[in-house]
Structures are given as structure tokens and as C-alpha cells.
Jmol script that loads the backbone (N, CA, C; Angstrom):
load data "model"
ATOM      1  N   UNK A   1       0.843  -1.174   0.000  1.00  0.00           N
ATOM      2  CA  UNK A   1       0.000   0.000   0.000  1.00  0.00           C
ATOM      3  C   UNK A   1       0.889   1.238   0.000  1.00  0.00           C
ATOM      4  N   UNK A   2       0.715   2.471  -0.751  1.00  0.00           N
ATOM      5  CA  UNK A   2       1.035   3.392  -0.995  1.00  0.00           C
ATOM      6  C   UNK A   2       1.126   4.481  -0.055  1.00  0.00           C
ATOM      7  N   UNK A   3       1.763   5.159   0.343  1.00  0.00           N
ATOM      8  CA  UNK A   3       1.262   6.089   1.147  1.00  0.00           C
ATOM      9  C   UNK A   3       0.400   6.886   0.953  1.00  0.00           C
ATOM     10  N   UNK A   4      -0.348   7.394  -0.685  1.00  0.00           N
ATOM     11  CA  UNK A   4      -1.078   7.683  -0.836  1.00  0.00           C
ATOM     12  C   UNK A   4      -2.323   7.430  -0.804  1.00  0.00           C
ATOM     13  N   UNK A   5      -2.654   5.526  -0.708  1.00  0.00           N
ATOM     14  CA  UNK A   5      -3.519   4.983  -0.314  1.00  0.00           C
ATOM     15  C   UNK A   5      -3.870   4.737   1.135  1.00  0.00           C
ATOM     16  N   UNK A   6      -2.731   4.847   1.737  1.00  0.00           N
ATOM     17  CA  UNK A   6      -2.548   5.173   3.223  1.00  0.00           C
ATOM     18  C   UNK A   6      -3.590   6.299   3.660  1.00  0.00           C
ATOM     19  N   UNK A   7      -3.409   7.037   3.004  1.00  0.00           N
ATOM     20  CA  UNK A   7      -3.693   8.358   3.533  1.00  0.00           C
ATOM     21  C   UNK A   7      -5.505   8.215   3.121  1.00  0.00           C
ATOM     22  N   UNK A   8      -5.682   8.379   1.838  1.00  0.00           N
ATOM     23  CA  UNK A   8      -6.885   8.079   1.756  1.00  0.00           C
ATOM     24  C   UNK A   8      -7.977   7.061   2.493  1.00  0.00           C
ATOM     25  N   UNK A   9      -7.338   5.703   2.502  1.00  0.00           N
ATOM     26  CA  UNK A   9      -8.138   5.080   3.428  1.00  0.00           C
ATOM     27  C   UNK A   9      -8.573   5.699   4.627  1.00  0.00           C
ATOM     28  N   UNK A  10      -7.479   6.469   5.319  1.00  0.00           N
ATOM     29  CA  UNK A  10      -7.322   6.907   6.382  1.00  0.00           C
ATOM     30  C   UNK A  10      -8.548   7.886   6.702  1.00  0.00           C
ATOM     31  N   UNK A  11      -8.372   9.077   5.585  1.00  0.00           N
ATOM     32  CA  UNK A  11      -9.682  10.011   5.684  1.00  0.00           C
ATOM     33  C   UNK A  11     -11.350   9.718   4.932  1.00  0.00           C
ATOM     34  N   UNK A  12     -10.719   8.560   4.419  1.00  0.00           N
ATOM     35  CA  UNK A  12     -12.452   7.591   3.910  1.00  0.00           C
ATOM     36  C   UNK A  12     -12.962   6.864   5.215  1.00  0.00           C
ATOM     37  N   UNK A  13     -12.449   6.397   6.270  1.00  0.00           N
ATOM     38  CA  UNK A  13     -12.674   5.733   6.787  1.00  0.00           C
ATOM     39  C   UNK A  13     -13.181   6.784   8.784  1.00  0.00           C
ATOM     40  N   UNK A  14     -12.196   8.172   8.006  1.00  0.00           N
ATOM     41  CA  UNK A  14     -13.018   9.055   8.956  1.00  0.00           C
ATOM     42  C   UNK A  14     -13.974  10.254   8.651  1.00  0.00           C
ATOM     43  N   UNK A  15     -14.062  10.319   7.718  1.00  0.00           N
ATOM     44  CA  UNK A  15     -15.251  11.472   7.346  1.00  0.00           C
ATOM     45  C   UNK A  15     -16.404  10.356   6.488  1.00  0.00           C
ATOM     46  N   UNK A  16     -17.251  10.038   6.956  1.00  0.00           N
ATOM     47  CA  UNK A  16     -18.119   9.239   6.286  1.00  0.00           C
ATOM     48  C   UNK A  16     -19.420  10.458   5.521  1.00  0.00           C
ATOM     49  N   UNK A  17     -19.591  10.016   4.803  1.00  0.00           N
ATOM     50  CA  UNK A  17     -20.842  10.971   3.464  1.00  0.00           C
ATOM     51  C   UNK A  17     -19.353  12.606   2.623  1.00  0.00           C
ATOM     52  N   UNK A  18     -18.272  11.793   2.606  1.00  0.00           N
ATOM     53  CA  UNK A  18     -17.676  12.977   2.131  1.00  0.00           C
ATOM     54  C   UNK A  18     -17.454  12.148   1.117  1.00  0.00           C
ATOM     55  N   UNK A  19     -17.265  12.609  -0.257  1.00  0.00           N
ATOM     56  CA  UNK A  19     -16.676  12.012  -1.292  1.00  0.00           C
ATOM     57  C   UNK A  19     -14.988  12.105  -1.321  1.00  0.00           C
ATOM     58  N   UNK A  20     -14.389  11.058  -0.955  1.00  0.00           N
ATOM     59  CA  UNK A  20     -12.777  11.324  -1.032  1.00  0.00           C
ATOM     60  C   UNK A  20     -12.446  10.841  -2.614  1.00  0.00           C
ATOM     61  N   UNK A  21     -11.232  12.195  -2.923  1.00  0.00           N
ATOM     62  CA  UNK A  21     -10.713  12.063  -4.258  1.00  0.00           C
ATOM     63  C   UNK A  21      -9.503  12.295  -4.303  1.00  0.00           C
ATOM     64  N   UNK A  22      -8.852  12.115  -5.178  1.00  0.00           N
ATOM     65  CA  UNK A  22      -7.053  11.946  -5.184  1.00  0.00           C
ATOM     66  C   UNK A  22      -6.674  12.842  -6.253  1.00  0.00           C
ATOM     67  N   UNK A  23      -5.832  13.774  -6.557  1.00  0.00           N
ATOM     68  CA  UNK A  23      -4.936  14.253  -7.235  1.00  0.00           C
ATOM     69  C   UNK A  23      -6.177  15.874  -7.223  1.00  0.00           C
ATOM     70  N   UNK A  24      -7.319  16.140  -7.974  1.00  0.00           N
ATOM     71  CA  UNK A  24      -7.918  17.158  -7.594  1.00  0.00           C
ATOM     72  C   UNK A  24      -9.107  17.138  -7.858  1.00  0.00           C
ATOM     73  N   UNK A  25      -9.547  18.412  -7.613  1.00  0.00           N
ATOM     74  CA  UNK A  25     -10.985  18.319  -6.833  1.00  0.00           C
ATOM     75  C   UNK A  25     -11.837  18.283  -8.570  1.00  0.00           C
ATOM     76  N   UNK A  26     -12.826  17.287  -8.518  1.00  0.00           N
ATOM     77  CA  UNK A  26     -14.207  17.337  -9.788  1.00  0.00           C
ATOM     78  C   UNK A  26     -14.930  17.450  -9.037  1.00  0.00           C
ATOM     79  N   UNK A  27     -15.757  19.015  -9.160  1.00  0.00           N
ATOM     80  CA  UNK A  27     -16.826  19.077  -8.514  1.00  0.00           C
ATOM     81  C   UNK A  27     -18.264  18.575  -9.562  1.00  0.00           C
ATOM     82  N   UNK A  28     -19.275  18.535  -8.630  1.00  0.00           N
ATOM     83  CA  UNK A  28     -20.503  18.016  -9.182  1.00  0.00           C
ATOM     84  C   UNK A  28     -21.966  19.368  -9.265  1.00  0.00           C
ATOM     85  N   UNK A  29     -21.281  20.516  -9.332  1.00  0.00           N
ATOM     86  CA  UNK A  29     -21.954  21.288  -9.091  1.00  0.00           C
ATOM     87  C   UNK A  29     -22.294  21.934  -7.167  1.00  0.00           C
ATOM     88  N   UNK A  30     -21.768  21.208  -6.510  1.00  0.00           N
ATOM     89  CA  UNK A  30     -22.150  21.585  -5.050  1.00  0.00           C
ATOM     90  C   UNK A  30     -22.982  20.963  -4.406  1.00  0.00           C
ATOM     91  N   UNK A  31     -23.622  19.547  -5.075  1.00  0.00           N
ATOM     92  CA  UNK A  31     -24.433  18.380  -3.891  1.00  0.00           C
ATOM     93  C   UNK A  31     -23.505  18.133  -3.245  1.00  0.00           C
ATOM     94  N   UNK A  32     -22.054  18.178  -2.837  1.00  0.00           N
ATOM     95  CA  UNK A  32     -21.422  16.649  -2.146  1.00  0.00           C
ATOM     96  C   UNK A  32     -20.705  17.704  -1.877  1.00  0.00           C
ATOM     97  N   UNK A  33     -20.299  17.023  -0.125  1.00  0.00           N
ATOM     98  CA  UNK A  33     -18.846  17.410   0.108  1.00  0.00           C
ATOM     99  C   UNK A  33     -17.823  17.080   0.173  1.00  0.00           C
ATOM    100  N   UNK A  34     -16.555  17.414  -0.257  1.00  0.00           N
ATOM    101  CA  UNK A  34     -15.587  16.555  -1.015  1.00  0.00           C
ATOM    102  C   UNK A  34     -14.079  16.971  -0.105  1.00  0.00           C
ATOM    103  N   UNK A  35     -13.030  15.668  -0.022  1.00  0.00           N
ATOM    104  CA  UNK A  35     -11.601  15.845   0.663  1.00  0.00           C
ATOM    105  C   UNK A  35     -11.098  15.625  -0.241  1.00  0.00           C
ATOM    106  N   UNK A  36      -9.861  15.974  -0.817  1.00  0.00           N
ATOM    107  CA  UNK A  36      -9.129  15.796  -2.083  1.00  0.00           C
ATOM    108  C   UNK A  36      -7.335  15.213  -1.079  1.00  0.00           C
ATOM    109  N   UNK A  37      -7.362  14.424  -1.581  1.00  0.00           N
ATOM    110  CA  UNK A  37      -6.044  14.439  -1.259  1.00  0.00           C
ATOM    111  C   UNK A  37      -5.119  14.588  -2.427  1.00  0.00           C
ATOM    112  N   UNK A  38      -4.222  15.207  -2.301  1.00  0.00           N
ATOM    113  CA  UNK A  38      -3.208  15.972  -3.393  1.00  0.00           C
ATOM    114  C   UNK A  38      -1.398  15.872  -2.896  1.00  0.00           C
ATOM    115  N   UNK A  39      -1.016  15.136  -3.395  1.00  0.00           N
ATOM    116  CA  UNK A  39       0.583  14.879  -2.957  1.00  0.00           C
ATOM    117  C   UNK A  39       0.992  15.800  -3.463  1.00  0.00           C
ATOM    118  N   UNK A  40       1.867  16.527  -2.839  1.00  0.00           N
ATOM    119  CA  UNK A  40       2.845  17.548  -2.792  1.00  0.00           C
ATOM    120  C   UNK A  40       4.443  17.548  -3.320  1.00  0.00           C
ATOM    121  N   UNK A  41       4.707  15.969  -3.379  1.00  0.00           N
ATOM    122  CA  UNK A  41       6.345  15.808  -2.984  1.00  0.00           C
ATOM    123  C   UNK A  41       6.602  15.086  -1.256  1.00  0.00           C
ATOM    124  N   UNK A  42       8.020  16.155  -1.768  1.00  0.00           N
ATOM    125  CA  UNK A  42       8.334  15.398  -0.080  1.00  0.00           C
ATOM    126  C   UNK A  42      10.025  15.626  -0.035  1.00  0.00           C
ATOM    127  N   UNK A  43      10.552  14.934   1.204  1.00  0.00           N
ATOM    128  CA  UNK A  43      12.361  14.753   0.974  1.00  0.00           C
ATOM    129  C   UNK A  43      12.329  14.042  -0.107  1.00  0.00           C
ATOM    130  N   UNK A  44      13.621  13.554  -0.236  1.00  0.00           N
ATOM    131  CA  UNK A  44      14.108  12.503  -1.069  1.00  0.00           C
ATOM    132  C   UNK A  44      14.482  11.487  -0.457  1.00  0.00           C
ATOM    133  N   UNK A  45      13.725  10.269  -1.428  1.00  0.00           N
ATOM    134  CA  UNK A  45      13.083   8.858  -1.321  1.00  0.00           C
ATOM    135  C   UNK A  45      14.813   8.563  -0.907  1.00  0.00           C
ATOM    136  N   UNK A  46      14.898   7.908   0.289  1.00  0.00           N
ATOM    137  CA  UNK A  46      15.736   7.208   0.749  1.00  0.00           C
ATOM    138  C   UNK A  46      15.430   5.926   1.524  1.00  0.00           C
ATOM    139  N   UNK A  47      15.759   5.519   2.982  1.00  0.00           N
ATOM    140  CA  UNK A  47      15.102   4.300   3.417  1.00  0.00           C
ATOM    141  C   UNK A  47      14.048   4.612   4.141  1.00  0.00           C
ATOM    142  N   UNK A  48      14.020   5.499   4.460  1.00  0.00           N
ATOM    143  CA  UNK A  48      12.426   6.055   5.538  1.00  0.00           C
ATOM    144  C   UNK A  48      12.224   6.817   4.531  1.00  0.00           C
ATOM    145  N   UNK A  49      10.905   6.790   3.572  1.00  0.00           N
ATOM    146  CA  UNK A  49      10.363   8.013   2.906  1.00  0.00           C
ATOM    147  C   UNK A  49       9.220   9.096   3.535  1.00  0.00           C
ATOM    148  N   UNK A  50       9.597  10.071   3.315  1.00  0.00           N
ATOM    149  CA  UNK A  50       8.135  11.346   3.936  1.00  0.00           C
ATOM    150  C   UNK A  50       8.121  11.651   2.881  1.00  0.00           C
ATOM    151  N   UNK A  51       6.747  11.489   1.964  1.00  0.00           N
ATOM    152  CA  UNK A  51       5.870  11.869   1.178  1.00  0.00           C
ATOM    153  C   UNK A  51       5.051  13.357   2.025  1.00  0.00           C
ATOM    154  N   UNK A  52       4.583  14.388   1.388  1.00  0.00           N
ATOM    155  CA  UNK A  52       3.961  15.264   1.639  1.00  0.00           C
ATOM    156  C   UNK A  52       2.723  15.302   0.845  1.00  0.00           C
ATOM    157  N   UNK A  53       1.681  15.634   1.620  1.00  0.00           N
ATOM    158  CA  UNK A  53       0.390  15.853   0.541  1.00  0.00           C
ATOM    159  C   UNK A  53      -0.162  17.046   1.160  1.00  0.00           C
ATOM    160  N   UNK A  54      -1.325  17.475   1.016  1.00  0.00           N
ATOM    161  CA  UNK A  54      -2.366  18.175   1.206  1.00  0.00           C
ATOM    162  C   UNK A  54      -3.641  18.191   0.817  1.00  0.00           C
ATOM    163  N   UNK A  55      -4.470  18.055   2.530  1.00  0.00           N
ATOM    164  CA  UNK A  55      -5.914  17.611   1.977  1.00  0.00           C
ATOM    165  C   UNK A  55      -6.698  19.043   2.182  1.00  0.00           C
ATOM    166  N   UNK A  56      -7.386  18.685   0.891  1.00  0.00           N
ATOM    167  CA  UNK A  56      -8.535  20.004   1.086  1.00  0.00           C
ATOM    168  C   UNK A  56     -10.207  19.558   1.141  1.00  0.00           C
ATOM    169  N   UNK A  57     -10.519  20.151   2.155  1.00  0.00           N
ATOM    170  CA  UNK A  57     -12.122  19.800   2.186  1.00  0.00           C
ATOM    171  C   UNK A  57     -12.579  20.888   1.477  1.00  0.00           C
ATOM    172  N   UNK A  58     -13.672  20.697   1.040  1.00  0.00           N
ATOM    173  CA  UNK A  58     -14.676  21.467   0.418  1.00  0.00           C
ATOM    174  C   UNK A  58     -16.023  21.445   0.596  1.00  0.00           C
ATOM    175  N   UNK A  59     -16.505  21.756   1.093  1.00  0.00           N
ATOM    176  CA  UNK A  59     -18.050  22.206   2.021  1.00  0.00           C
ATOM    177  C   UNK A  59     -19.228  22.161   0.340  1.00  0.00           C
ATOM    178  N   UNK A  60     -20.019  21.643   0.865  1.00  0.00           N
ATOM    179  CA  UNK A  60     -21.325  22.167  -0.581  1.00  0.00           C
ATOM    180  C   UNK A  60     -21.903  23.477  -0.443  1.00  0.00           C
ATOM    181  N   UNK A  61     -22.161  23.410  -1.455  1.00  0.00           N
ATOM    182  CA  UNK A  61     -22.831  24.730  -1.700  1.00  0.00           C
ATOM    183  C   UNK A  61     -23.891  25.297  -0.667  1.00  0.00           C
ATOM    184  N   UNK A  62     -23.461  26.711  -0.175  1.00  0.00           N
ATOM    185  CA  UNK A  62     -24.317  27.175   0.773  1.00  0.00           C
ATOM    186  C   UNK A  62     -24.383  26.626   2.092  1.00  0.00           C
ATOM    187  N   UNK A  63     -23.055  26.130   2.533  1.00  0.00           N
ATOM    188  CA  UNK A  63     -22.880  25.248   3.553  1.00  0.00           C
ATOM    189  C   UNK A  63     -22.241  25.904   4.562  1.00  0.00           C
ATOM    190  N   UNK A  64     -22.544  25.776   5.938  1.00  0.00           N
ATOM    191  CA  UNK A  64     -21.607  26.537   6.553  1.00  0.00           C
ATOM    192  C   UNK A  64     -20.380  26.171   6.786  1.00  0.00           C
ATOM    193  N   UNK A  65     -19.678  27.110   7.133  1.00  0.00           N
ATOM    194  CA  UNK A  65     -18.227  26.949   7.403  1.00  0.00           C
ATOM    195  C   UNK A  65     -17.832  26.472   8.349  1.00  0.00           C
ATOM    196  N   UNK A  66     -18.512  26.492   9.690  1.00  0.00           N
ATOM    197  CA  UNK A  66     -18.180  25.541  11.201  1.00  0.00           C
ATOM    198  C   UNK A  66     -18.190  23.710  10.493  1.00  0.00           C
ATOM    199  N   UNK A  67     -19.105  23.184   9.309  1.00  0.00           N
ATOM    200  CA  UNK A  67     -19.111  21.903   9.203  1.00  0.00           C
ATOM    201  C   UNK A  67     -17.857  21.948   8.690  1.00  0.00           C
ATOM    202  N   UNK A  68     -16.553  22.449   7.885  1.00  0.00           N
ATOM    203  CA  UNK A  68     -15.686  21.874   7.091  1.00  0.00           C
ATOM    204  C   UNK A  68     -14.535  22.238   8.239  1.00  0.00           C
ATOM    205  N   UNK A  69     -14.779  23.271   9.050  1.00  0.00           N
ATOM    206  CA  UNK A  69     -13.963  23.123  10.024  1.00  0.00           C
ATOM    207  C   UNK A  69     -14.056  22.331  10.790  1.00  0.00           C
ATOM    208  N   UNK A  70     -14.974  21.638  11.658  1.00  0.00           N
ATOM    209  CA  UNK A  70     -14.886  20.732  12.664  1.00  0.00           C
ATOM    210  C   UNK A  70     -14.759  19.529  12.370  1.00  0.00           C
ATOM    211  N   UNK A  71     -14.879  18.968  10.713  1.00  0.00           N
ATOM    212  CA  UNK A  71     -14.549  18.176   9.902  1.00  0.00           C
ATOM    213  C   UNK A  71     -12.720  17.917   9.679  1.00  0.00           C
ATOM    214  N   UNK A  72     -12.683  19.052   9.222  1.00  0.00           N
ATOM    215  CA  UNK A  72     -10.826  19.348   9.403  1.00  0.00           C
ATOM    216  C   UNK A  72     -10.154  19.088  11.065  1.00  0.00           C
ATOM    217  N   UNK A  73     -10.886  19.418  12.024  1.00  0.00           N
ATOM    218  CA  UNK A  73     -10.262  19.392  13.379  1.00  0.00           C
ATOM    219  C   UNK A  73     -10.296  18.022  13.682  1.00  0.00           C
ATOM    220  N   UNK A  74     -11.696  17.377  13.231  1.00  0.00           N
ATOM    221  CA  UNK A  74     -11.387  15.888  13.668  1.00  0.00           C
ATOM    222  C   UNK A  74     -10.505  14.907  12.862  1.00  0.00           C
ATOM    223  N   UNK A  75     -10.310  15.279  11.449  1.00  0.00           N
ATOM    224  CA  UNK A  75      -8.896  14.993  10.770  1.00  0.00           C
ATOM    225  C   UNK A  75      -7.583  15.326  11.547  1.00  0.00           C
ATOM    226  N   UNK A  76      -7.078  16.173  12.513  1.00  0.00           N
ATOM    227  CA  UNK A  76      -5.854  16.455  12.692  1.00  0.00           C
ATOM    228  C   UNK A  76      -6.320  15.849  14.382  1.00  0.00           C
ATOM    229  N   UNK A  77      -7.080  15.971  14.501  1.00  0.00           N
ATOM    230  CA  UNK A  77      -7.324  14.819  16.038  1.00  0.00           C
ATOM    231  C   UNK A  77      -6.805  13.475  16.105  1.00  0.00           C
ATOM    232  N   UNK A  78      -7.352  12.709  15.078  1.00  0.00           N
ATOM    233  CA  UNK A  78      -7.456  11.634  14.470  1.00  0.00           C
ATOM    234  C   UNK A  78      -5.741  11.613  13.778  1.00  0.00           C
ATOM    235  N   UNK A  79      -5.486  12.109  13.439  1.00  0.00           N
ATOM    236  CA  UNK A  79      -4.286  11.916  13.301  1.00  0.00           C
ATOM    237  C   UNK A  79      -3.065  12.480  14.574  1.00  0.00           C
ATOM    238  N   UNK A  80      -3.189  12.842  15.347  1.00  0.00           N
ATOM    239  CA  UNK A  80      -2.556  13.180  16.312  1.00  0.00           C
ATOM    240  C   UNK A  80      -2.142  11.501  17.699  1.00  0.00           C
ATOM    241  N   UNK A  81      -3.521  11.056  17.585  1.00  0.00           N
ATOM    242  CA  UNK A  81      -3.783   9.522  17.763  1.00  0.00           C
ATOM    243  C   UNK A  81      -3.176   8.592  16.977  1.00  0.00           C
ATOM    244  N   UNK A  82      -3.094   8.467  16.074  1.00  0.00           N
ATOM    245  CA  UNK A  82      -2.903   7.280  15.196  1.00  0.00           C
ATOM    246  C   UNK A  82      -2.290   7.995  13.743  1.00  0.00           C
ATOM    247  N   UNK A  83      -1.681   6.797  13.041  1.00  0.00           N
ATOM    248  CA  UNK A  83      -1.035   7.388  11.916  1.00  0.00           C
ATOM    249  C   UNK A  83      -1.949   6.456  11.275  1.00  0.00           C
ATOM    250  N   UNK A  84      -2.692   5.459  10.993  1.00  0.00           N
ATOM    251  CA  UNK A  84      -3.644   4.442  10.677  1.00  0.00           C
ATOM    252  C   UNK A  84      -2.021   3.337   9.562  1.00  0.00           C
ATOM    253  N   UNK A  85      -2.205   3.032   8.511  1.00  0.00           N
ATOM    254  CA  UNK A  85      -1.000   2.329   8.175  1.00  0.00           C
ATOM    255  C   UNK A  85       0.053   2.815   7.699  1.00  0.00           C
ATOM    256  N   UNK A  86       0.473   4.044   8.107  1.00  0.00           N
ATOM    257  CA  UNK A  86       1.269   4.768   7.840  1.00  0.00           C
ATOM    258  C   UNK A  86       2.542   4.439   9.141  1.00  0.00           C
ATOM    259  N   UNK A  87       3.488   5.180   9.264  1.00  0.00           N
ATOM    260  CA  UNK A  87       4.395   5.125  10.684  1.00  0.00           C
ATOM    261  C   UNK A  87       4.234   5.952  11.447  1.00  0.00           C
ATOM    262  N   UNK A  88       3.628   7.321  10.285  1.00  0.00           N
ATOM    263  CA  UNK A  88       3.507   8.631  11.371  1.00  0.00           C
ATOM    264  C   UNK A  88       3.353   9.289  10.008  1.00  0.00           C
ATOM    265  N   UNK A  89       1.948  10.256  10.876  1.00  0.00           N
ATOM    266  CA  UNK A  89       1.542  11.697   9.970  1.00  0.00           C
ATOM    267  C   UNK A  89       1.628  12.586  10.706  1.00  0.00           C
ATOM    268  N   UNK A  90       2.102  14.071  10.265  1.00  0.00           N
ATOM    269  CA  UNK A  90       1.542  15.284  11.082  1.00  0.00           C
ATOM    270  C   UNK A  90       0.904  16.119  10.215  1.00  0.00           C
ATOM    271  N   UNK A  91      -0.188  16.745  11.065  1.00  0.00           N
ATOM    272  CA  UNK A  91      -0.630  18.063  10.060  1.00  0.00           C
ATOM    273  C   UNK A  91      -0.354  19.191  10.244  1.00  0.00           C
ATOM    274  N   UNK A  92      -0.440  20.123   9.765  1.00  0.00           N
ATOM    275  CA  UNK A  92      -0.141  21.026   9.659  1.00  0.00           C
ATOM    276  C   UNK A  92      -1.481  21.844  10.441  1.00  0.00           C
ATOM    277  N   UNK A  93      -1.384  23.247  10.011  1.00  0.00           N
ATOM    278  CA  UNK A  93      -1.856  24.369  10.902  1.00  0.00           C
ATOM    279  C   UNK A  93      -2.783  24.384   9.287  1.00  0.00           C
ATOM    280  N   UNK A  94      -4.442  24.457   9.645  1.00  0.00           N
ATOM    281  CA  UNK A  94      -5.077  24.547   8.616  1.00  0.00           C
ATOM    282  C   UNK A  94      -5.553  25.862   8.353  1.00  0.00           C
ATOM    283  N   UNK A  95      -5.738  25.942   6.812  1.00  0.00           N
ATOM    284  CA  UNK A  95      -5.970  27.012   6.304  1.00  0.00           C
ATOM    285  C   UNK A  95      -7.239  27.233   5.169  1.00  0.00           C
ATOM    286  N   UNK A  96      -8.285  28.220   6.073  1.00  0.00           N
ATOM    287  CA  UNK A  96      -9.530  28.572   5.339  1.00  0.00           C
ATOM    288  C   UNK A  96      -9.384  29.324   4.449  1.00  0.00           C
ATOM    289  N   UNK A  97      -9.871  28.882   3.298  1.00  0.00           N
ATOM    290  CA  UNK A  97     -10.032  29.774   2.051  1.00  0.00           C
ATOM    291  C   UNK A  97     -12.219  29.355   1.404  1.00  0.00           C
ATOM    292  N   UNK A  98     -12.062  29.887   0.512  1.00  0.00           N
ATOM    293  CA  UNK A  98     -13.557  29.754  -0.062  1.00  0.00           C
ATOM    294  C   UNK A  98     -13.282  29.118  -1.482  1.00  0.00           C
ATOM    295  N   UNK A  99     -13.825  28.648  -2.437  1.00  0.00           N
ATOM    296  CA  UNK A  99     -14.042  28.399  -3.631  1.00  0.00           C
ATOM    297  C   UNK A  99     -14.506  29.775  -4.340  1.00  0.00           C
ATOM    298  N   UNK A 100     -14.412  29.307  -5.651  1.00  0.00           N
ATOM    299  CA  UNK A 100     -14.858  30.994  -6.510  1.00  0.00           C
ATOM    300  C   UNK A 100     -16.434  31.287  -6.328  1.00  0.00           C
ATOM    301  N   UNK A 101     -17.022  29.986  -6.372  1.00  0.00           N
ATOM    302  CA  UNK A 101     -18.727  30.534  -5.688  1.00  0.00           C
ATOM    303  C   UNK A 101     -18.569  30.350  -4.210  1.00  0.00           C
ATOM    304  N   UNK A 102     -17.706  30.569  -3.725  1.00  0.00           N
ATOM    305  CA  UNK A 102     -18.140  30.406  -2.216  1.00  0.00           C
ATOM    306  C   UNK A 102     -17.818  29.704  -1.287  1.00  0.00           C
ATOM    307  N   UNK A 103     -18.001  28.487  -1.751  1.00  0.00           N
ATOM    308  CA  UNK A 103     -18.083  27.608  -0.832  1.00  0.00           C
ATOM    309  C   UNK A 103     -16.723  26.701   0.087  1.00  0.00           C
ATOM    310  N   UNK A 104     -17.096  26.526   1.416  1.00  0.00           N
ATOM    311  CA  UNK A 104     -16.006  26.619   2.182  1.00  0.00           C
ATOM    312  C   UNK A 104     -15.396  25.561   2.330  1.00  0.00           C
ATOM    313  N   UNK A 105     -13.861  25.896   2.338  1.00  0.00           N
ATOM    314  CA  UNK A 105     -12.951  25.397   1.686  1.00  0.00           C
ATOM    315  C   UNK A 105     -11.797  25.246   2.348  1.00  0.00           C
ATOM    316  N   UNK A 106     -11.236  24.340   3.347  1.00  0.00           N
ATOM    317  CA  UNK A 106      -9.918  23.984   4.637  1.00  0.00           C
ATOM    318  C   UNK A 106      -9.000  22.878   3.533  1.00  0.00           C
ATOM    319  N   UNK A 107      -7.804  23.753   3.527  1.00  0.00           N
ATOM    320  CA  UNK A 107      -6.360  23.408   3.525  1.00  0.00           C
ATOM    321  C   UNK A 107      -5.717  22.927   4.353  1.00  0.00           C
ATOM    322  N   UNK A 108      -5.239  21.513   4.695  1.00  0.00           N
ATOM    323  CA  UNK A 108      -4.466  21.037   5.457  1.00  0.00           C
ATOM    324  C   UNK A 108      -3.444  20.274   5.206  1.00  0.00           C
ATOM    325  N   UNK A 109      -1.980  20.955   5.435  1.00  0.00           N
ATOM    326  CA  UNK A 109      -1.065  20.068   4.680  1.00  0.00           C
ATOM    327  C   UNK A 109      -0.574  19.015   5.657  1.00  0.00           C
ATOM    328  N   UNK A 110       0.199  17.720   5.107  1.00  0.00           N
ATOM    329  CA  UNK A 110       0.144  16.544   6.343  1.00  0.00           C
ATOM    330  C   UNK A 110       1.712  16.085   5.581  1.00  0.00           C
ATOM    331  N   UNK A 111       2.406  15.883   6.370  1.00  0.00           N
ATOM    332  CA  UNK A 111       3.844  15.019   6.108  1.00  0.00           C
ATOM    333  C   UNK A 111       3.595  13.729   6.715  1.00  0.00           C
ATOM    334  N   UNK A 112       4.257  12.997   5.996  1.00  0.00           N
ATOM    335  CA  UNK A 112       4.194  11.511   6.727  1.00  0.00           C
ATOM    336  C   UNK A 112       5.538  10.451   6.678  1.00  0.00           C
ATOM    337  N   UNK A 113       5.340  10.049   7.271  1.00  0.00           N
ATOM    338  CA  UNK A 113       6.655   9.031   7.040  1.00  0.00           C
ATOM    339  C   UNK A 113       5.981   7.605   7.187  1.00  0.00           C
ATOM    340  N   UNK A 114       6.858   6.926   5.922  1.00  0.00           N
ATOM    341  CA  UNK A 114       6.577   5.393   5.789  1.00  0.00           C
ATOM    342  C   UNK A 114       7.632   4.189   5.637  1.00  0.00           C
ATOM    343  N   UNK A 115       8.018   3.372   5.173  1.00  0.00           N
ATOM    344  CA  UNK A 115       9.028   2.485   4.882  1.00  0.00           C
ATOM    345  C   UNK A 115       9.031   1.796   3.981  1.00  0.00           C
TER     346      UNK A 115
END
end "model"
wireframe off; spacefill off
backbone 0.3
color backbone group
């Protein structure tokens, strides 16, 4: 398993009714709310690798902004506990932005280390 599949399982298995997606966000017009996970890079692949990604939630349309935040907080909770099959994740300090119609939108970047 990948660390990228790592990671995803990880936030499929904790945000349930979110659509998780990999590399970037296809929206559907604003029914669904969506986590994108997006690899970043990282060091260089040696015998312990840290891959870097960044997940972004995205709230539906007309949604408030406390759901994608407390959504994001229990992501960096949840990882503060457990790395799930990873060795170790950290996140980062998240960051609110909006989409071009609006809708609300948490940046969280996560390093990880695997083997």
C-alpha cells in the first residue's frame, strides 16, 4: 500500500458521506462534500520516505463553514492519535479559504513518514 492509499483510506474511513478524491478536486456542481487528497512531494526517497500531501475539504454549496472546520479538526485529532497504516503523519496548521462561488474550503497540509 502506498502512502497515498494510506492516507486516503485513512480520511475515507473518517469522514463518512464525504466524497474522497485523489490528485484534484471534480466538482458536481455543489451536492457533495468533497476531501481531495493531493501529494505535494516530499524529501528525497531514501530508506524512511516522507511523502507530503495536502488535503482540502470542500463544504457544498451554501454550507456553513463551522461543518468543514470541525470536519478538518477531527482529521488532525485523528491523526494526532494514530497514523492508521502509515508510521507517522503530522498536520499542519489549517488554512480557510472559499471556492470561486463560495463555498467553504480547509487546507491542510500533512507530512508523513513510511518504509
Amino acid at each position: 500500500m502506498t502512502a497515498a492509499d494510506a492516507l486516503r483510506t485513512f480520511i475515507t474511513d473518517l469522514l463518512p458521506g464525504w466524497r474522497v478524491q485523489f490528485g484534484r478536486w471534480r466538482d458536481d456542481g455543489g451536492a457533495h462534500k468533497y476531501a481531495v487528497v493531493k501529494p505535494v512531494g516530499g524529501l528525497p526517497a531514501e530508506l524512511v520516505r516522507r511523502p507530503e500531501f495536502t488535503l482540502s475539504l470542500v463544504g457544498q454549496a451554501n454550507a456553513d463553514a463551522d461543518q468543514v472546520t470541525a470536519a478538518g479538526e477531527s482529521v488532525i485529532e485523528a491523526m494526532r492519535s494514530s497514523s492508521g497504516a502509515l508510521v507517522f503523519m503530522q498536520p499542519g496548521e489549517p488554512v480557510f479559504l472559499a471556492t470561486s462561488d463560495g463555498r467553504p474550503l480547509l487546507e491542510i497540509a500533512i507530512s508523513a513518514i513510511t518504509n
